[in-house]
C-alpha positions in Angstrom: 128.4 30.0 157.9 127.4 26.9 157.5 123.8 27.7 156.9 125.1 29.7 153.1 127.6 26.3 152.8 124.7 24.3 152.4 122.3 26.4 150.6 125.8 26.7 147.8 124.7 23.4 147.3 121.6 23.0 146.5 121.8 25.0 144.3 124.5 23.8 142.0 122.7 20.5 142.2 119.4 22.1 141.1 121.8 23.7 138.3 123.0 20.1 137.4 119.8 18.6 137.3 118.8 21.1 135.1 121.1 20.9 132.6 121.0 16.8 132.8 117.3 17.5 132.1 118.4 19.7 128.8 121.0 17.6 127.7 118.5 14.6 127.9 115.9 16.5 125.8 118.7 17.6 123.4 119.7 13.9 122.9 116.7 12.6 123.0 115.4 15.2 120.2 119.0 14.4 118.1 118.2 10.7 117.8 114.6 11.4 116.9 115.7 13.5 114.2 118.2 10.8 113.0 115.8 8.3 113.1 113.2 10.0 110.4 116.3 11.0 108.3 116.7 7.5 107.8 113.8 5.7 107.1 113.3 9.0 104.7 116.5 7.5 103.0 115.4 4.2 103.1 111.8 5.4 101.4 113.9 7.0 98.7 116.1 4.4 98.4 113.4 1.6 98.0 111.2 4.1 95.9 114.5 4.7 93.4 114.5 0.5 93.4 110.9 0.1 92.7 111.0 2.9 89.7 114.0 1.1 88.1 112.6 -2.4 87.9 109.7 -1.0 86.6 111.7 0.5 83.9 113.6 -2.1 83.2 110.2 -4.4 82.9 109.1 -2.0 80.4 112.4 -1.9 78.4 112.5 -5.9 78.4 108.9 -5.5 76.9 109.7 -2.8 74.2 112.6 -4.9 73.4 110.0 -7.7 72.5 107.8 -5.7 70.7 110.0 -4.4 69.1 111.5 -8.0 67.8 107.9 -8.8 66.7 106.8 -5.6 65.0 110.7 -6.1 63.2 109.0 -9.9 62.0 105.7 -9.0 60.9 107.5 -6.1 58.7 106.4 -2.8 60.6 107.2 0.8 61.3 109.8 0.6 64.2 110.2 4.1 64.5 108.0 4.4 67.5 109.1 2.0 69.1 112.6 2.7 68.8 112.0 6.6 69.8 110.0 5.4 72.8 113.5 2.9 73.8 115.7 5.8 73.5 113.7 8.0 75.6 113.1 5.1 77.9 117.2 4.5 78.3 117.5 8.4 79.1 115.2 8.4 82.1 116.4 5.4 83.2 120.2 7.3 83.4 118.2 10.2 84.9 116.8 8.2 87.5 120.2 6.2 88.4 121.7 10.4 88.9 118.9 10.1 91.9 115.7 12.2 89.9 113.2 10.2 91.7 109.9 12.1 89.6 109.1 10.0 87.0 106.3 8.4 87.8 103.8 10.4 85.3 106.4 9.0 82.7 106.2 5.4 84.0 102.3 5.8 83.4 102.6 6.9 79.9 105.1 3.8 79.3 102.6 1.7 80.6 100.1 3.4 78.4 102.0 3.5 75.2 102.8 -0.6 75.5 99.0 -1.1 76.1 98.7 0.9 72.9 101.7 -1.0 70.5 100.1 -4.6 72.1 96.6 -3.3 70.3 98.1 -1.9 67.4 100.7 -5.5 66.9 97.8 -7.6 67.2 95.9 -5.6 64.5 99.4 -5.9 62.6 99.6 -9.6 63.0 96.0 -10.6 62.2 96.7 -8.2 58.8 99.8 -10.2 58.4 98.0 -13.4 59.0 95.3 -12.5 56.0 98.2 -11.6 53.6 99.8 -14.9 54.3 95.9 -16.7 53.3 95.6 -14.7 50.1 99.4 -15.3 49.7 98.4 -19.0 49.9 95.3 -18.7 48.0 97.4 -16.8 45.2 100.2 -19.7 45.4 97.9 -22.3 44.7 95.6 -20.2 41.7 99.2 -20.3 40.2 99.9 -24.0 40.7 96.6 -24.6 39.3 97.0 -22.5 36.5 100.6 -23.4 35.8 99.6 -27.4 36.3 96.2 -25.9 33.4 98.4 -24.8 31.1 100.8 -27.3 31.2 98.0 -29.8 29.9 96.8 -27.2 27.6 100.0 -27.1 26.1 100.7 -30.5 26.5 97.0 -30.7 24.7 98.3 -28.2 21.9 101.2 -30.1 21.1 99.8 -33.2 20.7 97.7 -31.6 18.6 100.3 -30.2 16.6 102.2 -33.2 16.2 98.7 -34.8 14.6 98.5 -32.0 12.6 102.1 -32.2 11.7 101.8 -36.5 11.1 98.3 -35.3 9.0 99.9 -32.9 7.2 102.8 -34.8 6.5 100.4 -38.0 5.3 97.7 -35.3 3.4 101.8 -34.3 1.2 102.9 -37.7 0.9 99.2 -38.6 -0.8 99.1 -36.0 -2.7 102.0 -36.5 -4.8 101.7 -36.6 -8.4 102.0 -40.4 -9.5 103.7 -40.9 -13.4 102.0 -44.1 -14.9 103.7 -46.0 -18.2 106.9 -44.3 -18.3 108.1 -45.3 -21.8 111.3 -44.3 -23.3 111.9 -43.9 -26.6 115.2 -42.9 -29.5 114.7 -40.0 -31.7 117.1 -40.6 -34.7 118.9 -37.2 -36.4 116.2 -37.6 -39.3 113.1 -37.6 -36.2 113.0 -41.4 -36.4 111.4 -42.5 -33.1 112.0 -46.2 -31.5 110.7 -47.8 -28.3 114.2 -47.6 -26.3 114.9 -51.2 -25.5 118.7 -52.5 -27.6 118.2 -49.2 -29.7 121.4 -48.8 -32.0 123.6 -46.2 -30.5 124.2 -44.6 -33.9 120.4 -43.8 -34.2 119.9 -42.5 -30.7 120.7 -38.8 -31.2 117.7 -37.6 -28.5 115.5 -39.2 -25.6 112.0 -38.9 -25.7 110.0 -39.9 -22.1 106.3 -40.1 -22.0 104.4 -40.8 -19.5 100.6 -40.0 -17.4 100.2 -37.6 -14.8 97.5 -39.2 -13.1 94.7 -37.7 -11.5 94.6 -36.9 -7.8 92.0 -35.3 -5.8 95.0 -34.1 -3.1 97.1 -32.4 -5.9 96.2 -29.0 -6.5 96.3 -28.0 -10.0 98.7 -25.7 -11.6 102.3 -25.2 -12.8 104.6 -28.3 -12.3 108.4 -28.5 -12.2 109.6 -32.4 -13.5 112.9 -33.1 -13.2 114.3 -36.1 -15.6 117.2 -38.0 -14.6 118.9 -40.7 -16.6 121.2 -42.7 -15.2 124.2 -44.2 -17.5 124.9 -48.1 -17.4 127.8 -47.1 -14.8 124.7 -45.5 -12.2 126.1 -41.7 -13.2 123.6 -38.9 -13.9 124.1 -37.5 -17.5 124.4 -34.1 -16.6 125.0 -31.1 -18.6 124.4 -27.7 -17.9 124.7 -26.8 -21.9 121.6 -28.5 -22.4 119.6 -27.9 -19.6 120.6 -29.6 -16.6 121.0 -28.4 -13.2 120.4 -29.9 -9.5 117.6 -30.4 -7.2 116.9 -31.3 -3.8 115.7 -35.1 -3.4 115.5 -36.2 0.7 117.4 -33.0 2.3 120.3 -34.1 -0.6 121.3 -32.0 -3.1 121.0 -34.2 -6.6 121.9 -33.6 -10.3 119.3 -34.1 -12.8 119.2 -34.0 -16.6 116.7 -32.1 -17.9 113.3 -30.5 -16.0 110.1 -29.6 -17.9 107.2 -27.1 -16.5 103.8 -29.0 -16.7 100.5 -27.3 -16.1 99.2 -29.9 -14.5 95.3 -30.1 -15.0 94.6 -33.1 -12.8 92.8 -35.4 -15.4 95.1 -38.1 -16.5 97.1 -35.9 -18.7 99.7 -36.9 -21.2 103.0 -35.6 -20.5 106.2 -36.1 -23.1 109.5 -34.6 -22.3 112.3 -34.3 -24.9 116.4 -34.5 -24.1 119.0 -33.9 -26.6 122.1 -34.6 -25.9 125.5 -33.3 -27.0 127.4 -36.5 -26.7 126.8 -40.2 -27.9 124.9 -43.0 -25.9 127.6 -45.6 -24.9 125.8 -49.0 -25.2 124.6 -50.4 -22.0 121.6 -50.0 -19.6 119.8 -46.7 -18.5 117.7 -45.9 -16.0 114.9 -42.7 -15.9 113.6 -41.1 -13.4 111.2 -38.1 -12.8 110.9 -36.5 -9.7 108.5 -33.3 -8.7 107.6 -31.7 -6.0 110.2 -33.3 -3.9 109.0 -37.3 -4.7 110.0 -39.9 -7.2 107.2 -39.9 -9.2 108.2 -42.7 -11.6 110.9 -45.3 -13.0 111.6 -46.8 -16.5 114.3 -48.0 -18.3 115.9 -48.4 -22.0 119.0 -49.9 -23.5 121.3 -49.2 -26.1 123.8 -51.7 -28.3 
């Protein structure tokens, strides 16, 4: 009897080691397992990490390029394509898709690419900007050119003007012994000095055109003007007179005469008959052509 008490047990001890030694394994196999979850989370986790400031690297750099291509006036549509896509995968990797290393390659690839292609882009700009600089200062120099050319013409023209001006002024027509003389009703003819008003029924001036190598020859308009002892123009559109332009003024004159003018110290005589009487007093003649006072004299009547 008490030989099967103690053989009872042993054997429930050899039952409990057994199962101590199962429930150790068990454990023992339950923590290894745990362990290797872990570190596989932590490998993800720190894999995740590593992806995302990679991507964010690259997204700083588009950025950039994208900034410079924008400055040297290029084609941003690449670039800006390339950002979008970059910003989805980026969401796609925060949502825990841990496979895009093949896309951080072509990243990588494409920035390599845009640095070659901006650098081409910059020296281009860089050549425009030194023809843009060469053109600039062709322009100055031909702005500054023809400012002296027309500086150069206008000088000129002013000469030419001042010559011109001189060449007209000397070749007005000069009238030399402007005498005056009283033609009587009966064709009596007296030198004009204290001439009887009862005999003076018509003026007769003569006078010399002379000759002058600047006047060119031809047809002649002379305007007479006689001036009455009060400084009045005898004017009188019954008999001939009119107005003319003397200095930019508009002037009356008395009587006008064409003269073909032959340039040879010619003999000119112009004849005025009034309607009305000659007060007595002093008178003044003038001729005019061509825009100059070309001669004086003077007679009286008593």
């Amino acid at each position: 009897m008490e030989k099967k008490s103690n053989s009872g047990i042993l054997a429930a001890l050899v039952i409990m080691t057994i199962l101590a030694g199962v429930f150790a394994y068990l454990y023992y196999q339950e923590k290894q397992l745990s362990g290797k979850q872990t570190q596989d989370i932590q490998a993800k986790v720190t894999e995740l990490a590593g992806m995302e400031m990679k991507l964010d690297s690259i997204s700083r750099k588009l950025d950039e390029k994208i900034a410079e291509v924008e400055g040297l006036g290029g084609d941003l549509a690449e670039l800006t394509k390339m950002k979008q896509q970059l910003e989805a995968d980026r969401a796609s990797l925060r949502k825990g898709n841990a496979n895009l290393g093949g896309k951080i390659k072509e990243y990588e690839t494409f920035l390599k690419q845009k640095d070659e292609e901006i650098a081409q882009l910059r020296q281009e700009n860089q050549q425009l900007l030194s023809e843009k600089e060469e053109l600039t200062t062709a322009n100055q120099t031909l702005t500054q050119e023809r400012a002296t050319v027309r500086d150069s013409l206008s000088g000129a023209l002013a000469k030419t003007e001042e010559l011109a001006g001189k060449v007209h002024i000397a070749s007005a027509l000069k009238a030399r012994n402007v005498k005056t003389y009283a033609v009587s009703s009966k064709g009596k003819v007296r030198e004009g000095e204290k001439v009887k008003s009862k005999r003076v029924d018509k003026i007769r001036v003569d006078f010399m055109l002379e000759k002058n190598p600047l006047s060119e020859t031809g047809t002649k308009l002379v305007y007479l003007r006689i001036l009455d002892p009060n400084g009045a123009t005898i004017s009188d559109t019954g008999t001939g007179s009119g107005t003319f332009q003397y200095n930019g003024e508009t002037h009356q004159y008395t009587y006008s005469k064409e003269v073909d003018y032959t340039n040879n110290n010619q003999d000119v005589s112009i004849l005025y008959d009034r309607s009305g009487d000659f007060t007595s007093g002093n008178y003044a003649v003038q001729l005019f052509c061509e825009g100059f006072l070309i001669g004086e004299g003077t007679f009286s009547v008593r």
